[in-house]
C-alpha positions, 0 to 999 in steps of 0.5 A: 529496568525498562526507560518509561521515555523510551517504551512511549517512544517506541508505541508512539512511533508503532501506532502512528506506524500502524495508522499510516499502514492502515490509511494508506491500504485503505487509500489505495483500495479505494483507488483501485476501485475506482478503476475496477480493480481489485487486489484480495490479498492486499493489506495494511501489516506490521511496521518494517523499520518503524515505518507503515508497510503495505502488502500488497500480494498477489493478483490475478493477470487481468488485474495485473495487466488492467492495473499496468494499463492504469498506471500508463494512461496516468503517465501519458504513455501510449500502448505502443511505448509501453510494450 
């Protein structure tokens, strides 16, 4: 026999799970834009370990690279630091 309590659990665990996989692609698309940047491939998924998981894929180099330059300004470090 199925526990009630428990199967609630579980899809009140798989929902919340989904919305943050949701919020969070949507929440990094748009920071991406932001920049000018663009990943196609990337996803809010399936939850790994009931927690939300974001796929993230592949991208072009220049994006990749616009992307890496991003995160550096971000961080404060230099071109010459970075390399």
């Amino acid at each position: 026999m199925i526990n009630t309590e428990a199967a609630k659990k579980y899809w009140k665990q798989r929902h919340a799970a989904l919305d943050a996989s949701d919020a969070a692609a949507a929440h990094l698309r748009a920071a991406l834009a932001r920049h000018g940047l663009v990943i196609p491939s990337l996803c809010s998924s399936e939850p790994v370990n009931h927690r939300g998981f974001v796929e993230l894929g592949g991208c072009g180099a220049d994006v990749a690279a616009r992307l890496a330059q991003v995160l550096d300004a971000a961080a404060g470090v230099t071109s010459e630091e970075a390399r």
